[in-house]
Each structure stands twice: as structure tokens, then as C-alpha cells.
Residue, then its C-alpha position, 0 to 999 in steps of 0.5 A: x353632780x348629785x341628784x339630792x331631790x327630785x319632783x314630777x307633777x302630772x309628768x307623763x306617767x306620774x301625778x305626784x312623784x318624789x325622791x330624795x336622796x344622798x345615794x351614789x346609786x337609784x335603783x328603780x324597780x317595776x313593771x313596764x309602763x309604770x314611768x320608770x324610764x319617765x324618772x330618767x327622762x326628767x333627769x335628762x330634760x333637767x339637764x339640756x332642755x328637751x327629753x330623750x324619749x319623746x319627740x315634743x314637749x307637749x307628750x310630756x303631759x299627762x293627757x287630761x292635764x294642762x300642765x305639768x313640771x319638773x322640779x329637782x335640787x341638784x349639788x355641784x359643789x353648791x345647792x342649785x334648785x333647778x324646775x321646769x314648766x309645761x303648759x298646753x299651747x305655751x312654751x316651756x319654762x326652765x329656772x335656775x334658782x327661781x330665774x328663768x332662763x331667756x334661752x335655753x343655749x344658756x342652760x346647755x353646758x351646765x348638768x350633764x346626763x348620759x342615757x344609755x336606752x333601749x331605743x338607742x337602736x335608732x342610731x344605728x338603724x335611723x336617719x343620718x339626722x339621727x347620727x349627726x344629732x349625737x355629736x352635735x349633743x355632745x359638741x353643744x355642751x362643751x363649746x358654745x360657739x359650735x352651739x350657737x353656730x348650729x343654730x345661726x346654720x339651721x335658721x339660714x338654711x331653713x331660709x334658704x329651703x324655704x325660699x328654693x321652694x317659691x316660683x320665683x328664686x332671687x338668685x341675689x338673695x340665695x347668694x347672700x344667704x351662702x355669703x353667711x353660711x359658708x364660714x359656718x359650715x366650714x367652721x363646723x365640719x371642722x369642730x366636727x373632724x376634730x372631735x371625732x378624731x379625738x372621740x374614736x380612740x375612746x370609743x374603740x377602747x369602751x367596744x374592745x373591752x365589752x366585746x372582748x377585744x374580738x374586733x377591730x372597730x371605727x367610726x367613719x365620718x363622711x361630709x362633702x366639705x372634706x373635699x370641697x369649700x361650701x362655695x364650691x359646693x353650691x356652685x356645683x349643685x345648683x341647677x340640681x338645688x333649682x330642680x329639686x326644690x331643696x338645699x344639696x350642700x352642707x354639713x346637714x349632708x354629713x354622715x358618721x357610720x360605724x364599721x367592724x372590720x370593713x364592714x358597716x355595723x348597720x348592713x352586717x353586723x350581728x345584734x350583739x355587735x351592734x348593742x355592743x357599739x351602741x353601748x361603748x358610744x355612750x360610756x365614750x360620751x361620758x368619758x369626753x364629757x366628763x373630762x371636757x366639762x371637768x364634772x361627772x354627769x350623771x349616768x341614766x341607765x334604762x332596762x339595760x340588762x333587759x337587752x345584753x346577752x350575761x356576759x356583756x352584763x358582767x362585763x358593763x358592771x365590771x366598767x362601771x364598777x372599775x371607772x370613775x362615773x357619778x350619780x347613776x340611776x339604773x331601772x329593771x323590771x327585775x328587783x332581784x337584778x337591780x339590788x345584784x349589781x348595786x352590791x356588785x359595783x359596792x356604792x351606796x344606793x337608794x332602791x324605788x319599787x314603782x307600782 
């Protein structure tokens, strides 16, 4: 998939921004603050629907403005025009082809992108939402029925959070909505395990060959449905449910944690080692995907070389050189860095100087 056009409207930091290209590389230059990373935040929420960086829609446009968009021409074997529309107090649009989609599940799937950021941090150091939402992006995009079994998940259990809350609880009611959330939480913690057992080994790879094969790495999963049914589950936490006011059993229970040695990442690991984990889940994000889908996603790299130590630098340039990736937008405050690595990895590239 390639990038030939692309088009920002009043889009956080650009008014009237536009790119064309036939390039394999976009090398964006400029100093902070000037929407170098909004160029790969548009890119991203071209690809599934939302952005990477901000958490609602509506901080996606300008601040004196009422609306704002998203337009780009994409080639995957065929030309595909792709636009999204914001508007204050209304919902966002996503069109393919001049058709606007009725929900956005249908789009997801379709263009993938990989982001490696400097705020990926949170995934280490966030909430376990945080961790869980990285494999359910990936999940989603590759199998609709896990997607759509997420989203039947969230809708009940809200359902249920909602209705532990109320000075009455109909235990009927409770228990009719289990009735429907037990094959679903059985059916993704087992998505789940499967895919992280096919994801670690390439992880493993992607941290070995960044940190110089000095550590043994992992990824530990952890959900209470290893041990136990849904049913079972609720059984047993369901005066704590009553006392607490909130849902104590399922898959939004679940954890993933990374570990060097024994060790969790998050409690013991160096800075370097965990920019390094951080890194090689991604570059194993992109290697599932691409061979799930059969397509090369795009690959959005934003300041990345601002944050790894010169060797680690080497190291990523050297993996993105060797492997086989697609159309890769990378951005750096520093010019002279950016056209280095362009050269180094010899593809064919497009330099942006954003002022």
C-alpha cells in the first residue's frame, strides 16, 4: 500500500496541508510543534478510524474552526480515494471512494499503519487498558469476529456496570446478561492466548536483535479465564460485584506484562531496555500483520531517533534496511539525520522541511 496523495484541512496543526508522492520513503523535517507528527496522525486515523495521539475526535480540529478533514489517494493494486470529515457537535464521516461507510468495523482491516511513537511509553508505564488495547488493535484487524465480539463484550458489560450501580439489582436481569457474555469472554481470551502465542516468538526476535541478543525476553499474559469458566467466575465474585458496585469477572480483567529475565520491564528495567521492548513490539506488529493481511502496512515513524541511544539507531536502520517493510514516513527535528538514514536504507524518497 502506498500513499500517492495526501491532504489535511484545518487539521490540528495544518490549515491547508498537501503531499504528493511516489516515493517509498517521506522524510519530514521541522522543529516541534510545527505537525510533523499530525502528517502521521492523519495517515494513521486514514487507516482505522481514530488517531493515535489524541484521545477524541473533536482535538483533531483547529481550535477556531468548525470542522476539519482528511483526504488522501492510496494505491493498493488499485487507486482508492479515501477522506474523512469532522464537524463540531456531529460525528465523524469516513468515505471510501465518495461512499461513506455505516460503521466504521467495515473500514478496520482494510489499510493498515504501525506507529512507533515517542508516547508508546504508556504502554509500559499506563493502565492495563492500555496493554490490552494493543492486541485487540491488532486482533481487530485481521479477524472481524473477534472485532465484532469486542464490541457485542463492551456494550453488555457496560449494561451490566450500569445496572450494578442502581439501588435495586434484578438478579434475573444480571443473570441474562452473563448468559450472553460468557461465550464471548470465552471466545476472546482464547483469540487472545493464541495470538500471543504465536506473536512472542517474533517479538522475542525483533528485541534480540535490537538489544544485541543480551537478554532473554517475554511477554506474560495473564486473565482469570485461564483458570476458570466466566460462569464460575461471576459465581464466585458476586457479593464483591454487589458491594462494589462494578464488574469483577472477565477478559477487561486481563493483563499482559513484559519481562527481561524474571523480571517486569515496568518495575526493573533500564530505560534503554524498555525503548528497546517498546520498539521490537512494534516492528513484531508489523510483521504479523503484514503476514496475516498478505499486505505491507504502512510504517509511521515519529522522532524516533530523538529518544534510542547511536547504537540502537544503527541497529533499527539496519532492520528496516534488511526487512521487507512499505511506504515509510519518518519525522526528526533534525534535517541532516533524516536525509542519513534515507541514504543509508538506499530507497527512493520525498524530503518535507515543515516551518
Amino acid at each position: 500500500m502506498k500513499v500517492q496523495k495526501l491532504t489535511l484541512v484545518f487539521f490540528k496543526n495544518h490549515s491547508d496541508f498537501k503531499l504528493e508522492t511516489q516515493d517509498d520513503v517521506i522524510a519530514i523535517a521541522g522543529l516541534n510543534g510545527v505537525g510533523k507528527t499530525s502528517v502521521l496522525d492523519a495517515l494513521h486515523f486514514l487507516c482505522l478510524g481514530k488517531s493515535y495521539f489524541s484521545p477524541t475526535d473533536v482535538q483533531c480540529i483547529q481550535t477556531d474552526e468548525q470542522q476539519a478533514g482528511i483526504l488522501a489517494t492510496l494505491n493498493d493494486g488499485e487507486e482508492v480515494q479515501l477522506k474523512v470529515k469532522f464537524k463540531r457537535g456531529g460525528r465523524k464521516v469516513l468515505e471510501k471512494n465518495g461512499v461513506p461507510y455505516k460503521k466504521l468495523t467495515e473500514h478496520i482491516g482494510q489499510y493498515l499503519s504501525v506507529v512507533i511513537a515517542p508516547g508508546d511509553i504508556e504502554f509500559v508505564y499506563g493502565s492495563n487498558e492500555k496493554r490490552r488495547s494493543f492486541i485487540n488493535q491488532i486482533l481487530s484487524q485481521v479477524d472481524k469476529d473477534h472485532l465484532h465480539d469486542l464490541v457485542k463484550y463492551n456494550k453488555l458489560m457496560d449494561h451490566r456496570n450500569k445496572h450494578l450501580k442502581q439501588d435495586y439489582v434484578d438478579a434475573a436481569l444480571i443473570q441474562t446478561l452473563d448468559m450472553q457474555i460468557a461465550p464471548l469472554a470465552q471466545q476472546i481470551f482464547e483469540k487472545r492466548r493464541n495470538f500471543l502465542q504465536e506473536f512472542t516468538p517474533t517479538f522475542e526476535q525483533k528485541y534480540h536483535a535490537l538489544s544485541g541478543e543480551k537478554e532473554n525476553v517475554k511477554l506474560q499474559y495473564t486473565s482469570q479465564l485461564a483458570t476458570a469458566t466466566y460462569d464460575e467466575l461471576v459465581e464466585q465474585n458476586r457479593a464483591k460485584d454487589l458491594a462494589v458496585q462494578r464488574s469483577f469477572s472477565g477478559i477487561h480483567k486481563d493483563e499482559l506484562d513484559i519481562e527481561i529475565g524474571d523480571l517486569s520491564l515496568k518495575k526493573y528495567g533500564s530505560q534503554g531496555q524498555i525503548k528497546c521492548g517498546l520498539i521490537a513490539l512494534k516492528l513484531a506488529e508489523y510483521d504479523y500483520l503484514r503476514e496475516q493481511k498478505g499486505v505491507l502496512p504502512l510504517l509511521l515513524l515519529d522522532d524516533i531517533f530523538e529518544k534510542i541511544d547511536e547504537e540502537r539507531a544503527q541497529v533499527l536502520t539496519q532492520l528496516i534496511k534488511k526487512n521487507n517493510f512499505g511506504q515509510i514516513f519518518i519525522t526528526d527535528t533534525n534535517a541532516n539525520r533524516l536525509s542519513a538514514f534515507c541514504k543509508e536504507i538506499g530507497k527512493p524518497h520525498t524530503t518535507v522541511i515543515l516551518q
